[in-house]
N, CA and C atoms of all chains as a GROMACS GRO file, in nm:
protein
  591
    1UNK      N    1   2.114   2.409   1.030
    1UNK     CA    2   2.203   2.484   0.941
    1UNK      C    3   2.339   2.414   0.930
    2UNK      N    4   2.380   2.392   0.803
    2UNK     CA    5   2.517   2.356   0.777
    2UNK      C    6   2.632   2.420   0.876
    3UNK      N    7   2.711   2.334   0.939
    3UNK     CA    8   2.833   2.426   1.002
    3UNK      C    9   2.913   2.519   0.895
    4UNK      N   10   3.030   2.560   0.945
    4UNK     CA   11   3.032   2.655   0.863
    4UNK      C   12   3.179   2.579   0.788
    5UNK      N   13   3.298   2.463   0.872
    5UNK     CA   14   3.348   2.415   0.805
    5UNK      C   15   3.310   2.297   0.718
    6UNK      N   16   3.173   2.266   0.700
    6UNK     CA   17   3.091   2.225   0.618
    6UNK      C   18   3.095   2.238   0.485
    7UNK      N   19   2.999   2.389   0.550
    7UNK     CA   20   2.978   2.510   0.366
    7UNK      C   21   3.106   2.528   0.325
    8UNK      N   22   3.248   2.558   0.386
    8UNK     CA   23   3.369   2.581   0.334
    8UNK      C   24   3.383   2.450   0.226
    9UNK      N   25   3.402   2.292   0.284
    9UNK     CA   26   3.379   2.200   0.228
    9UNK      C   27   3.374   2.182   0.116
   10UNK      N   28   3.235   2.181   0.123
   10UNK     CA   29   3.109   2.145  -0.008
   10UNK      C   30   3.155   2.283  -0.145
   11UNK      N   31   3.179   2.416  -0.065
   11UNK     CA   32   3.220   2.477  -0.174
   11UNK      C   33   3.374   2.455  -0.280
   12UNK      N   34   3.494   2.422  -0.119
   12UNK     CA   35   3.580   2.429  -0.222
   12UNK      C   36   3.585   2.274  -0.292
   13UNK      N   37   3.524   2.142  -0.218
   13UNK     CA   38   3.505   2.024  -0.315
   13UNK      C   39   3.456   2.021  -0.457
   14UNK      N   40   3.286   2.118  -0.457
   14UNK     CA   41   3.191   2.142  -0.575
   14UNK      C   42   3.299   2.230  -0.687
   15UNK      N   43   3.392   2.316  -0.654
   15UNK     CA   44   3.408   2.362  -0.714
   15UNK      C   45   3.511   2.291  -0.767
   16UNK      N   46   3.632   2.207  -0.693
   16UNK     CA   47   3.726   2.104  -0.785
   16UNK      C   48   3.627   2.067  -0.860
   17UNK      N   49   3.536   1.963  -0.826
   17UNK     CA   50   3.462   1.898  -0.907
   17UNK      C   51   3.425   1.931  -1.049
   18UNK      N   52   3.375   2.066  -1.046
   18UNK     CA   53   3.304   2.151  -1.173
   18UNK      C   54   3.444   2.133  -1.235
   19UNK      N   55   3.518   2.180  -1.228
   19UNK     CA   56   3.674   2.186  -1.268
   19UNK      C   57   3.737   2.064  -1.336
   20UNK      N   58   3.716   1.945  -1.241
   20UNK     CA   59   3.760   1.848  -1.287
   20UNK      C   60   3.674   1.772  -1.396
   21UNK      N   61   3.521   1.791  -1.401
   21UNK     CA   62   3.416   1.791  -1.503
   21UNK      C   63   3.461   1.836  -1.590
   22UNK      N   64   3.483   1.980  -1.623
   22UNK     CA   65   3.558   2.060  -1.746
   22UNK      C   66   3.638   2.024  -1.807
   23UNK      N   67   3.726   1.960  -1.728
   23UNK     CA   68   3.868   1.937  -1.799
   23UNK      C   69   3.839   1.791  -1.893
   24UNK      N   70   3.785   1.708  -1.776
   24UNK     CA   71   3.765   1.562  -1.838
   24UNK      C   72   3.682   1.557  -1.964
   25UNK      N   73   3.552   1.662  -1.985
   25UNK     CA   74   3.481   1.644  -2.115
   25UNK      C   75   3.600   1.734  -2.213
   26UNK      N   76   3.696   1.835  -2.183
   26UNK     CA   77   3.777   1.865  -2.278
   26UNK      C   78   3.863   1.760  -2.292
   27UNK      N   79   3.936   1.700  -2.222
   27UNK     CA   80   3.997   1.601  -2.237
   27UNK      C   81   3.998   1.478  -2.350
   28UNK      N   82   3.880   1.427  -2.263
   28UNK     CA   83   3.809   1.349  -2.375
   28UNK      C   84   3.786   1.375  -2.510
   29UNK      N   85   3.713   1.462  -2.568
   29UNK     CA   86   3.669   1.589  -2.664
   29UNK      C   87   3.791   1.572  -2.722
   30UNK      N   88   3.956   1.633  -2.661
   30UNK     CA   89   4.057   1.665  -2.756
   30UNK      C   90   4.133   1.505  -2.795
   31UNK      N   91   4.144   1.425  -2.732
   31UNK     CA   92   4.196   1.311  -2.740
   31UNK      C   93   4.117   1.210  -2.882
   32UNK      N   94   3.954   1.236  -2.836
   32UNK     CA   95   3.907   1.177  -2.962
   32UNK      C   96   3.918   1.214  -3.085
   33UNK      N   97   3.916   1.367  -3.105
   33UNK     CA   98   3.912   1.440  -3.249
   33UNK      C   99   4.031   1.491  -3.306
   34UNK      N  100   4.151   1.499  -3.221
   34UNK     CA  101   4.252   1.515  -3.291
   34UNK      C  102   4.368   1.438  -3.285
   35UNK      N  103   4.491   1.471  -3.318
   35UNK     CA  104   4.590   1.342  -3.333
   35UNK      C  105   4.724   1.431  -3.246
   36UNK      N  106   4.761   1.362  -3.143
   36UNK     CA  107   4.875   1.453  -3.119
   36UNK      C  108   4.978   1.352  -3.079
   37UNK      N  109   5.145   1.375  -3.032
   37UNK     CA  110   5.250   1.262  -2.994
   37UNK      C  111   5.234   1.196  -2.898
   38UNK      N  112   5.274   1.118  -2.853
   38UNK     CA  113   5.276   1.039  -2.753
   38UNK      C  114   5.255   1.185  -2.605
   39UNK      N  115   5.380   1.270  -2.625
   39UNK     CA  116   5.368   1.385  -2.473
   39UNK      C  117   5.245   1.428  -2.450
   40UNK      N  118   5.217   1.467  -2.608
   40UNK     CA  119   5.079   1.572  -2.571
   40UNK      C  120   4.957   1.497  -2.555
   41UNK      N  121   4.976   1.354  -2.624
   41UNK     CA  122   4.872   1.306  -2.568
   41UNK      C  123   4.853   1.254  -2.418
   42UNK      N  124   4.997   1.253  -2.352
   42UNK     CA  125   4.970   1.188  -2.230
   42UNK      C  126   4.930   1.320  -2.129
   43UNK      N  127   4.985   1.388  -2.193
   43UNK     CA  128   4.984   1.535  -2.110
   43UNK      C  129   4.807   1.602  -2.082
   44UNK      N  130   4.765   1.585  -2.201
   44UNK     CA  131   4.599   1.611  -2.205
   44UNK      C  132   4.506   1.514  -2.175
   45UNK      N  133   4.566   1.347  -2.141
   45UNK     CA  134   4.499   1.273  -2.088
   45UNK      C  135   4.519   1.263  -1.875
   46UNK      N  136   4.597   1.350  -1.854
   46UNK     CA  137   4.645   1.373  -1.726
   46UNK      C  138   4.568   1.472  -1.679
   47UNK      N  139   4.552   1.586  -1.754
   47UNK     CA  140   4.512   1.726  -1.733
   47UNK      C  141   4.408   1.727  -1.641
   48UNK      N  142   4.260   1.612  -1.628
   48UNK     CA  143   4.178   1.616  -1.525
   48UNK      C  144   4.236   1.617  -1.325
   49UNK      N  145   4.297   1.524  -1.382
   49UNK     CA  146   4.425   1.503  -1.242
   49UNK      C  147   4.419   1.641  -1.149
   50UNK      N  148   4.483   1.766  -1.206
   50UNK     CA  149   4.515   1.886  -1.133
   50UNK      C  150   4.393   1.922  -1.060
   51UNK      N  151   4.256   1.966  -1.121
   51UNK     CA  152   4.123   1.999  -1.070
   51UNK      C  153   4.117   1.893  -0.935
   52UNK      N  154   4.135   1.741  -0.970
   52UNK     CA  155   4.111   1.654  -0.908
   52UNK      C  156   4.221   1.664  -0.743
   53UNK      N  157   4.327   1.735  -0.738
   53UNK     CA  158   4.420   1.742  -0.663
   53UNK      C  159   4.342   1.844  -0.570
   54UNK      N  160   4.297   1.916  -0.625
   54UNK     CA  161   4.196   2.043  -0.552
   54UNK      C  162   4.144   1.956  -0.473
   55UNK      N  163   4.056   1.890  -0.500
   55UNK     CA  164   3.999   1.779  -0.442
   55UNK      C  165   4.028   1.718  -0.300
   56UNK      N  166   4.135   1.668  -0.308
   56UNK     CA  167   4.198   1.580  -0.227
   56UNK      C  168   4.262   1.718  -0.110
   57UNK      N  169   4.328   1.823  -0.142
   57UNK     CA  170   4.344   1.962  -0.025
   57UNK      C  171   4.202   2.005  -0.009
   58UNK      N  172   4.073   1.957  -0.068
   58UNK     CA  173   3.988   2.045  -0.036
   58UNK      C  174   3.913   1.908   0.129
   59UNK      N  175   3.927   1.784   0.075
   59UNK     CA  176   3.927   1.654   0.219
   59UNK      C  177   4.043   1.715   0.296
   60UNK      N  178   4.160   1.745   0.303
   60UNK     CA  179   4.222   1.751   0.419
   60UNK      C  180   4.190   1.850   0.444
   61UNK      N  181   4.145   2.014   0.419
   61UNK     CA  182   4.119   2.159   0.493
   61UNK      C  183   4.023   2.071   0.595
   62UNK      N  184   3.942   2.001   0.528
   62UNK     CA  185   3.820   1.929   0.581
   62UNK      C  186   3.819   1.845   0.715
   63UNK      N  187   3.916   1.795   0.688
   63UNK     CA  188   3.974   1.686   0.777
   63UNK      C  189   4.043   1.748   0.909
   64UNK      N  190   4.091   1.865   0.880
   64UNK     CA  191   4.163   1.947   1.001
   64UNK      C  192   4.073   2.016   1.072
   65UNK      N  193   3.998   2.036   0.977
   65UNK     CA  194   3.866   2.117   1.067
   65UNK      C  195   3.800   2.043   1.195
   66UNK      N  196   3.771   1.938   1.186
   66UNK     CA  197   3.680   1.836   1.287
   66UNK      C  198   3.778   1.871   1.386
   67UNK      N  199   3.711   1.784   1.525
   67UNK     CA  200   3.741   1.764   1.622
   67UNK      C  201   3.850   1.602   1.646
   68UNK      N  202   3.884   1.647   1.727
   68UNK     CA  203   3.935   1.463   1.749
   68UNK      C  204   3.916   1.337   1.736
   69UNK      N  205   3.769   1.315   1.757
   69UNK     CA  206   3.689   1.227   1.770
   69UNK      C  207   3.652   1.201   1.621
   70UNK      N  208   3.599   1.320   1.558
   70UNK     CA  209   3.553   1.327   1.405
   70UNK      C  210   3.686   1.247   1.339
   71UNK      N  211   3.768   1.301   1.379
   71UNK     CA  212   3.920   1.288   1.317
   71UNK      C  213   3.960   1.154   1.351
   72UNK      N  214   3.893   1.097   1.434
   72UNK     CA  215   3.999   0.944   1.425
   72UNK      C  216   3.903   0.860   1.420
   73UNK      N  217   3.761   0.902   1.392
   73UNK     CA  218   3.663   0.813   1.322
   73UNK      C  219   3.720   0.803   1.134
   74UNK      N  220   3.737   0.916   1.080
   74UNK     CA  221   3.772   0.950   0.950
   74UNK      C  222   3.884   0.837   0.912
   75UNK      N  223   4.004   0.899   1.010
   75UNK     CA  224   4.179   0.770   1.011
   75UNK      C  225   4.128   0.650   1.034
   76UNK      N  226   4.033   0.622   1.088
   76UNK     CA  227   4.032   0.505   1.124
   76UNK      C  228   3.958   0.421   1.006
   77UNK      N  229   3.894   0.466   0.939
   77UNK     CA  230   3.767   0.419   0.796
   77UNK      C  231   3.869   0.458   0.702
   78UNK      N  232   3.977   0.535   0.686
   78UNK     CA  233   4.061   0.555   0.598
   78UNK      C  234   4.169   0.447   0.576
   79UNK      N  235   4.210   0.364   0.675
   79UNK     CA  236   4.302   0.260   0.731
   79UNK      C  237   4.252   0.175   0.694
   80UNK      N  238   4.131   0.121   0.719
   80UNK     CA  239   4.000  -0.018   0.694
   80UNK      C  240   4.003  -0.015   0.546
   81UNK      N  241   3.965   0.137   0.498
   81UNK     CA  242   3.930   0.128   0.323
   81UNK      C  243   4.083   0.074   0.267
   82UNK      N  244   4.177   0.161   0.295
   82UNK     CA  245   4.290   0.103   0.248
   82UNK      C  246   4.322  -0.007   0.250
   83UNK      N  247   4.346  -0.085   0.374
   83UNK     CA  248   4.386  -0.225   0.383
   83UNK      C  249   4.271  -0.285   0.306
   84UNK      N  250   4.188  -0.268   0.272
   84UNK     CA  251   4.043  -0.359   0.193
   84UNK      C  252   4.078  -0.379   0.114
   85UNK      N  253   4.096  -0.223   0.011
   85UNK     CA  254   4.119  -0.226  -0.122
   85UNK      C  255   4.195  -0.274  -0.162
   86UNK      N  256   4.336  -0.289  -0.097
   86UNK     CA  257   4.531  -0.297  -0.149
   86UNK      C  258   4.497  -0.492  -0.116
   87UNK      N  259   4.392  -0.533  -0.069
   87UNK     CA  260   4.421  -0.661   0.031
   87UNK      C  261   4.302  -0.711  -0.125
   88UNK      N  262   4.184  -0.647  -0.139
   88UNK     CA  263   4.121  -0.690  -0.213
   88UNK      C  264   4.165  -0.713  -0.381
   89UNK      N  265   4.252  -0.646  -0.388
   89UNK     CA  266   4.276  -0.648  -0.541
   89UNK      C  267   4.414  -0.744  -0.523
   90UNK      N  268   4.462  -0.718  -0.438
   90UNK     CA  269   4.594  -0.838  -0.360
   90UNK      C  270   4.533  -0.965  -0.456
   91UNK      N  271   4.422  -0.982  -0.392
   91UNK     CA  272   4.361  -1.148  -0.393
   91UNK      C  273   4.295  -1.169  -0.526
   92UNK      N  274   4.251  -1.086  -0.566
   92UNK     CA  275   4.212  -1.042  -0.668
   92UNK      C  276   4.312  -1.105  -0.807
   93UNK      N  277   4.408  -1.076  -0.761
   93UNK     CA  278   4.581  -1.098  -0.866
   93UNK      C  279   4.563  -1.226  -0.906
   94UNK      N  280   4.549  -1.298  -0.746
   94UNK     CA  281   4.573  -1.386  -0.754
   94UNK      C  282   4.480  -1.511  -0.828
   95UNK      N  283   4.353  -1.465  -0.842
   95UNK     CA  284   4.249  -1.516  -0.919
   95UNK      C  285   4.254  -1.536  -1.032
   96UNK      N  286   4.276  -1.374  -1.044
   96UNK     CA  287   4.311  -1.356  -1.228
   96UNK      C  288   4.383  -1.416  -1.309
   97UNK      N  289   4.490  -1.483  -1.246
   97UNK     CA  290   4.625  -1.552  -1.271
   97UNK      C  291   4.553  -1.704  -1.310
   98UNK      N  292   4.462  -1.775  -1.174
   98UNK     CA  293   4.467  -1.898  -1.175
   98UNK      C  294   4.302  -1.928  -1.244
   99UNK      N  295   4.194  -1.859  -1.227
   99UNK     CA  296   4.083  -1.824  -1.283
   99UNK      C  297   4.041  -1.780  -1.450
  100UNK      N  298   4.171  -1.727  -1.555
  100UNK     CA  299   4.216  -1.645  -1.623
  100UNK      C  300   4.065  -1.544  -1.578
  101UNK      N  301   4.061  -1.462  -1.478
  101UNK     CA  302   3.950  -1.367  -1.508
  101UNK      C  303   3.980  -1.261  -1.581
  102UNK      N  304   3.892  -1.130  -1.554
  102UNK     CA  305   3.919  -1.020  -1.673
  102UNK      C  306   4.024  -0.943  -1.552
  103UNK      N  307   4.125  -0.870  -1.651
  103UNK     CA  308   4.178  -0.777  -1.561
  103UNK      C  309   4.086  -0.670  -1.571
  104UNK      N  310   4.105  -0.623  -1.400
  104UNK     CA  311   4.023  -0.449  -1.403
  104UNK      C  312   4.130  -0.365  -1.391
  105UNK      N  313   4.044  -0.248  -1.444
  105UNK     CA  314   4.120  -0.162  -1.507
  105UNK      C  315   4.184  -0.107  -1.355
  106UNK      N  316   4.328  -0.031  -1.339
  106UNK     CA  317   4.372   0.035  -1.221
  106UNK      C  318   4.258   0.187  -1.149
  107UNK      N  319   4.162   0.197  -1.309
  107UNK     CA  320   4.146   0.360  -1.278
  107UNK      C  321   4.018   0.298  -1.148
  108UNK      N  322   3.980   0.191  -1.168
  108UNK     CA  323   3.872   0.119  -1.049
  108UNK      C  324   3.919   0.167  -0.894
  109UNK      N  325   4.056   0.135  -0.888
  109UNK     CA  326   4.115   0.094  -0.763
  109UNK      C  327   4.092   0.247  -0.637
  110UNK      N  328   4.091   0.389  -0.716
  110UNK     CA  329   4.089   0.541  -0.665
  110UNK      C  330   3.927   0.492  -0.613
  111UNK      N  331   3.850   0.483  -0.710
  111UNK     CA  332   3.680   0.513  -0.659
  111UNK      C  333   3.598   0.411  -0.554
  112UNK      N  334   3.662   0.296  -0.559
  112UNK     CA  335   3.659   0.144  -0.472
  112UNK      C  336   3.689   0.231  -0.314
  113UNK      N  337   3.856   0.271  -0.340
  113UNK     CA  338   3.909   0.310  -0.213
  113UNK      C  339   3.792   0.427  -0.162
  114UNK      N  340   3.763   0.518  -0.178
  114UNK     CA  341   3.686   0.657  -0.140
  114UNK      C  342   3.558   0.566  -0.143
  115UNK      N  343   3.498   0.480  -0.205
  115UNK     CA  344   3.337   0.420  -0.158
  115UNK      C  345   3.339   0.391  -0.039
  116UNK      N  346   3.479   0.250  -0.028
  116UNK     CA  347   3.455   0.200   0.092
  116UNK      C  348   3.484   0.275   0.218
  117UNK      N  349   3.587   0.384   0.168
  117UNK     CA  350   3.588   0.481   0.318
  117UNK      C  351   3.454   0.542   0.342
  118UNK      N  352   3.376   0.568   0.270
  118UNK     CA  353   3.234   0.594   0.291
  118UNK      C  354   3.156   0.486   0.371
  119UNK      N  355   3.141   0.401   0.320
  119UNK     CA  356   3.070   0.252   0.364
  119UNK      C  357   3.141   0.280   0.493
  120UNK      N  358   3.271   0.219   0.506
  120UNK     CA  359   3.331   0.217   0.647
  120UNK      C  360   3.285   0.306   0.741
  121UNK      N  361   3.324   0.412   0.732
  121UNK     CA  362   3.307   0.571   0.751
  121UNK      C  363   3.153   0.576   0.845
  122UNK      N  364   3.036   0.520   0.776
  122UNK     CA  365   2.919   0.531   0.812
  122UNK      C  366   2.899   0.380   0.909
  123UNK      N  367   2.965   0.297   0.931
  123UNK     CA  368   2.978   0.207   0.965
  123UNK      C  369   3.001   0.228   1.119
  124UNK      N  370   3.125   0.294   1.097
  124UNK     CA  371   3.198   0.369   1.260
  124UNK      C  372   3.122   0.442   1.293
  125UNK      N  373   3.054   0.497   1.230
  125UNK     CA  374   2.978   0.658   1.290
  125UNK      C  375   2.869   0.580   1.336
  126UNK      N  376   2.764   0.487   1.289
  126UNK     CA  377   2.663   0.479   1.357
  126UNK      C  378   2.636   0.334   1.416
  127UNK      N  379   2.758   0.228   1.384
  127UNK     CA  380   2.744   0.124   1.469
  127UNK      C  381   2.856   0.074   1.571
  128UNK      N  382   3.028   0.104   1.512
  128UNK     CA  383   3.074   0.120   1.668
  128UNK      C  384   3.099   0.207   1.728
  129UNK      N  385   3.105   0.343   1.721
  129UNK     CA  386   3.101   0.459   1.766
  129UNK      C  387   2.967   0.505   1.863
  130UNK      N  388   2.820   0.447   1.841
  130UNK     CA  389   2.741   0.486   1.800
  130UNK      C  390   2.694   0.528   1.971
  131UNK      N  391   3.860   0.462   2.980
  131UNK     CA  392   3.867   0.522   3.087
  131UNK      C  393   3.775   0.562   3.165
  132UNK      N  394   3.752   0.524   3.331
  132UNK     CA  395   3.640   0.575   3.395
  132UNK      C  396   3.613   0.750   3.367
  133UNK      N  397   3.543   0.819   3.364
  133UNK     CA  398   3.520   0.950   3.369
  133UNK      C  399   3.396   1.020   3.472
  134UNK      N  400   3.355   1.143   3.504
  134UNK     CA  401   3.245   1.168   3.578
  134UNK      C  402   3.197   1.270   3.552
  135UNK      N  403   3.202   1.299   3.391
  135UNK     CA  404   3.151   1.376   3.298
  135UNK      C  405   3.000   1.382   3.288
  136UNK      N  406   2.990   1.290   3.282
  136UNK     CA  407   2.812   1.244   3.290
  136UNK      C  408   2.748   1.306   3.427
  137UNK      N  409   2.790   1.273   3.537
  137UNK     CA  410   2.762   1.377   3.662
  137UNK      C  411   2.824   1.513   3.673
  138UNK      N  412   2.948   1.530   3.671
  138UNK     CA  413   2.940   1.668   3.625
  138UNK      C  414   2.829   1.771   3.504
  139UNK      N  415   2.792   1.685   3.457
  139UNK     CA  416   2.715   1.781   3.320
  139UNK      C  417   2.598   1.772   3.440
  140UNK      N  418   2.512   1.676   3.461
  140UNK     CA  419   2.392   1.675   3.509
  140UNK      C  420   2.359   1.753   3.609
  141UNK      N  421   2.495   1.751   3.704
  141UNK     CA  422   2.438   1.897   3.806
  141UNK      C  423   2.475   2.020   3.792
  142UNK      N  424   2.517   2.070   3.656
  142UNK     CA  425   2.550   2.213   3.603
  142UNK      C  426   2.410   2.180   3.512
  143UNK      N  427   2.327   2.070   3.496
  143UNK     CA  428   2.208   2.072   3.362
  143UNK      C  429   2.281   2.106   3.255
  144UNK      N  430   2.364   2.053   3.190
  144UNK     CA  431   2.471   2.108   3.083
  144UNK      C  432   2.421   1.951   3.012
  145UNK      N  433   2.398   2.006   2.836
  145UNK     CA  434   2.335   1.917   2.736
  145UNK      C  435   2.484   1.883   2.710
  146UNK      N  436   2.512   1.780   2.648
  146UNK     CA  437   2.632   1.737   2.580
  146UNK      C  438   2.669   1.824   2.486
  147UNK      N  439   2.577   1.898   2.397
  147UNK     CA  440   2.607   1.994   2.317
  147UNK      C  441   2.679   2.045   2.376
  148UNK      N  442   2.596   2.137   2.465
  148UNK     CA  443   2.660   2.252   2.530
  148UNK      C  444   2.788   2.243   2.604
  149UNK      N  445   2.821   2.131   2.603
  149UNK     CA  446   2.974   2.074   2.717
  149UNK      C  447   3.052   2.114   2.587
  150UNK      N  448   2.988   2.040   2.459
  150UNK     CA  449   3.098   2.047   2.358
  150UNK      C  450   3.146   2.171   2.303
  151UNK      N  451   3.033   2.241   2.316
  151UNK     CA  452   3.033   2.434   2.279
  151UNK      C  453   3.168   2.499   2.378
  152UNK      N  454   3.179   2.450   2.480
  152UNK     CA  455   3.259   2.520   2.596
  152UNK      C  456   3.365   2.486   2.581
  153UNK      N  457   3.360   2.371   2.489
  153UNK     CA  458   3.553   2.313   2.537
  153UNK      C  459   3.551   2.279   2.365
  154UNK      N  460   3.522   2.313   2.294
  154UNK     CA  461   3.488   2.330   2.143
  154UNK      C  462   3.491   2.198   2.053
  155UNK      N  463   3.406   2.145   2.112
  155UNK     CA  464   3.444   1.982   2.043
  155UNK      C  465   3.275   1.940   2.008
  156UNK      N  466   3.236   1.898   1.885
  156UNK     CA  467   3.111   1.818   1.867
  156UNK      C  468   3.057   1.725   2.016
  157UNK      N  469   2.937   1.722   2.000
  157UNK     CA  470   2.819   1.632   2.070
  157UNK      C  471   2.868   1.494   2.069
  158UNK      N  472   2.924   1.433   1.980
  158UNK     CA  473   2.926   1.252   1.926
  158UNK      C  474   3.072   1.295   2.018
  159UNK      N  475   3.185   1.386   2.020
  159UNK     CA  476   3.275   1.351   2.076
  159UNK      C  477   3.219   1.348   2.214
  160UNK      N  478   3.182   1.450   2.319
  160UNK     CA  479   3.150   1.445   2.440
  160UNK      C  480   3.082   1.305   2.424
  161UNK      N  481   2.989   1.255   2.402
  161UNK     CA  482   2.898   1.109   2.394
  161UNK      C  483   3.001   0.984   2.405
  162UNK      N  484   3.126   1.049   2.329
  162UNK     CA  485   3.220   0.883   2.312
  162UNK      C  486   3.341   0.895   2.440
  163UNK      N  487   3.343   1.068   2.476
  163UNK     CA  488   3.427   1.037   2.576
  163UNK      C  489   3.312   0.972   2.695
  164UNK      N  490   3.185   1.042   2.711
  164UNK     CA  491   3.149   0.967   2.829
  164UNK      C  492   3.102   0.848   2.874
  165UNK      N  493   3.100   0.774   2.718
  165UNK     CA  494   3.073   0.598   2.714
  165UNK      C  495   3.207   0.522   2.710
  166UNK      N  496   3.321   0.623   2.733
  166UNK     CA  497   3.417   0.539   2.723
  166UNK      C  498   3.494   0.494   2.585
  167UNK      N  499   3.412   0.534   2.472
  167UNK     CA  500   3.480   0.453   2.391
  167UNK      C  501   3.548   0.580   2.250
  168UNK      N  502   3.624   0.678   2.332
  168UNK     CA  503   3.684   0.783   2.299
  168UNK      C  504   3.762   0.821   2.384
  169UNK      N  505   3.908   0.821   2.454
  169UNK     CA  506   3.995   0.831   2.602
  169UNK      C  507   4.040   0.978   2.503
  170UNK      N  508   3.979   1.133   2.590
  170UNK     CA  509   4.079   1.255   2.490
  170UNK      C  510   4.197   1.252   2.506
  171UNK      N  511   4.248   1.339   2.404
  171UNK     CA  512   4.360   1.394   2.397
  171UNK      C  513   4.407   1.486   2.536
  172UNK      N  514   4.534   1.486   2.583
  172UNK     CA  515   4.530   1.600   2.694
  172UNK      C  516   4.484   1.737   2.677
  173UNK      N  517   4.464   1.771   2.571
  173UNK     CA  518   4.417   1.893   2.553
  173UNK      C  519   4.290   1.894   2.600
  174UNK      N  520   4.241   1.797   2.494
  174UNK     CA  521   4.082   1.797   2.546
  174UNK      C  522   4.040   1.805   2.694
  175UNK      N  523   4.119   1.678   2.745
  175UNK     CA  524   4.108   1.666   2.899
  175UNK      C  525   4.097   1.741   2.971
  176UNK      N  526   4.239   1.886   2.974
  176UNK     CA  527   4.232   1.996   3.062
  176UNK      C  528   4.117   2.112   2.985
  177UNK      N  529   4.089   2.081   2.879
  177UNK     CA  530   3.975   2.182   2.898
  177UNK      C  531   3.850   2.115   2.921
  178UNK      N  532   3.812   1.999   2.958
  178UNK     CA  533   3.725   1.914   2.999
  178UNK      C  534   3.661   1.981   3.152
  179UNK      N  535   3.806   1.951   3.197
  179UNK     CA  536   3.823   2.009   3.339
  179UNK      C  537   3.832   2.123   3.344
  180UNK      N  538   3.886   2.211   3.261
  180UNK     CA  539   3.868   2.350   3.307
  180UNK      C  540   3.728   2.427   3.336
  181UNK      N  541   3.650   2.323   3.226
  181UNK     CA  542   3.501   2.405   3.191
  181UNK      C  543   3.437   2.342   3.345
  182UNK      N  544   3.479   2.268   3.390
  182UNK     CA  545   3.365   2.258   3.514
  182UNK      C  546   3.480   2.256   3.650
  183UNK      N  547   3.561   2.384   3.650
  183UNK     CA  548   3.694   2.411   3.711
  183UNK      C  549   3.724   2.359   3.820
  184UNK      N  550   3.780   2.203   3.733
  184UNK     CA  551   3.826   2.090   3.810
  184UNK      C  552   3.938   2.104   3.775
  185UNK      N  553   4.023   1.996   3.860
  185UNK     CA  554   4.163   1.937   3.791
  185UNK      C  555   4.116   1.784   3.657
  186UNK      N  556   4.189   1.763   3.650
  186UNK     CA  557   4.166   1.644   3.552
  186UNK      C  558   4.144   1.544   3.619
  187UNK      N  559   4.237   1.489   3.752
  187UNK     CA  560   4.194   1.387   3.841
  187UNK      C  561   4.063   1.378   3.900
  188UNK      N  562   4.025   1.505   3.893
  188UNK     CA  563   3.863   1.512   3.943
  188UNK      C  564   3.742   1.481   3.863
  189UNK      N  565   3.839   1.465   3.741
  189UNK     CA  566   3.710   1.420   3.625
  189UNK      C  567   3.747   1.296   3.542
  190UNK      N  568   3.867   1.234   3.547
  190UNK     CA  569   3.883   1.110   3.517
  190UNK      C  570   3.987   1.025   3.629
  191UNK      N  571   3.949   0.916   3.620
  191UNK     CA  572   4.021   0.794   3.656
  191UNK      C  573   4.107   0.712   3.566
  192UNK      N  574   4.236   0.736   3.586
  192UNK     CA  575   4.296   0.623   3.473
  192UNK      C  576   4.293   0.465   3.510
  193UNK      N  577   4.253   0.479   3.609
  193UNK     CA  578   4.260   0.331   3.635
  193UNK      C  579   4.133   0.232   3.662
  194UNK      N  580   4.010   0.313   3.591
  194UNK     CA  581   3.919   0.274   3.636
  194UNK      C  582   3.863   0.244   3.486
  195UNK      N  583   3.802   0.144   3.446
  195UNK     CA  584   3.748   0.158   3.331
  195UNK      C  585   3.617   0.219   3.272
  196UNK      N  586   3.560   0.232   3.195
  196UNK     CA  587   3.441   0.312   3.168
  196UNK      C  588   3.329   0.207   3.240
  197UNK      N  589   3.235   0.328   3.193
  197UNK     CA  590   3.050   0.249   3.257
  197UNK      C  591   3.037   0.147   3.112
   0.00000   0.00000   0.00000
């Protein structure tokens, strides 16, 4: 059976999520079909963001919940992903510059970071932790 | 850090679970404090020791390194 700061979890995450789903197909939806100023358009291209903030308090309720151990396996794959990502796109710059490669887009850099804390994450948990 | 968690559990027959149930901490934590490669928090520690109503010196060594 799921623990129970688990099910707390998964509910209040699923439910940013649904949220942040909503907003982004309205988003999208209003940005393509109508015409608005520069504010309102930046304003309704932001709007997914808030759901998405749910998100991020719904990992730390999460994060407080564990134990110690849970907790500095998490900081510790959180530290690794970071320095990866900020180090990988670092070098990355520097390619692009002398390589002319393609620039990637910034919105890459959020979903890269949260993979590799995953990757990492499962890394610690079942090979040096293990 | 040396510890004697691992013998303490074994002659109470206490599962790692169940160590972790008492002093409220997951299985993988008890497992990493008793391989060493998790040193607790003092909190943890004195309720480490409380649950098998020791002092803390009676259940770790700071100067000893793990198994």
């Amino acid at each position: 059976m799921m623990a129970a700061n688990a099910r707390r979890y998964m509910i209040h995450f699923g439910s940013a999520m649904l949220l942040y789903m909503a907003t982004l197909f309205g988003s999208v939806f209003l940005l393509s079909t109508a015409e608005f100023g520069p504010a309102l358009r930046g304003l309704i291209a932001i709007l997914p963001v808030l759901p998405g903030l749910g998100a991020l308090w719904a990992v730390m309720v999460f994060y407080r919940s564990l134990d110690e151990f849970k907790q500095r396996i998490l900081a510790e794959a959180m530290i690794i992903a970071a320095l990866l990502t900020g180090f990988g796109t670092f070098a990355y710059g520097f390619l692009e510059g002398a390589l002319d490669l393609p620039a990637i887009p910034m919105i890459w850099v959020f979903p890269v970071m949260i993979g590799l804390w995953g990757l990492v994450g499962c890394f610690q948990k079942y090979v040096v932790y293990r | 850090m040396k510890n004697r968690l691992r013998v303490l559990r074994a002659e109470r027959r206490w599962s790692q679970a169940e160590l972790g149930e008492r002093v409220g901490v997951s299985r993988q934590a008890i497992n990493a404090v008793e391989t060493g490669k998790h040193d607790p928090s003092l909190t943890l520690a004195f309720a480490l020791a409380g649950a098998f109503e020791l002092t803390i010196e009676d259940v770790f060594d700071p100067n000893g390194e793990a198994d």
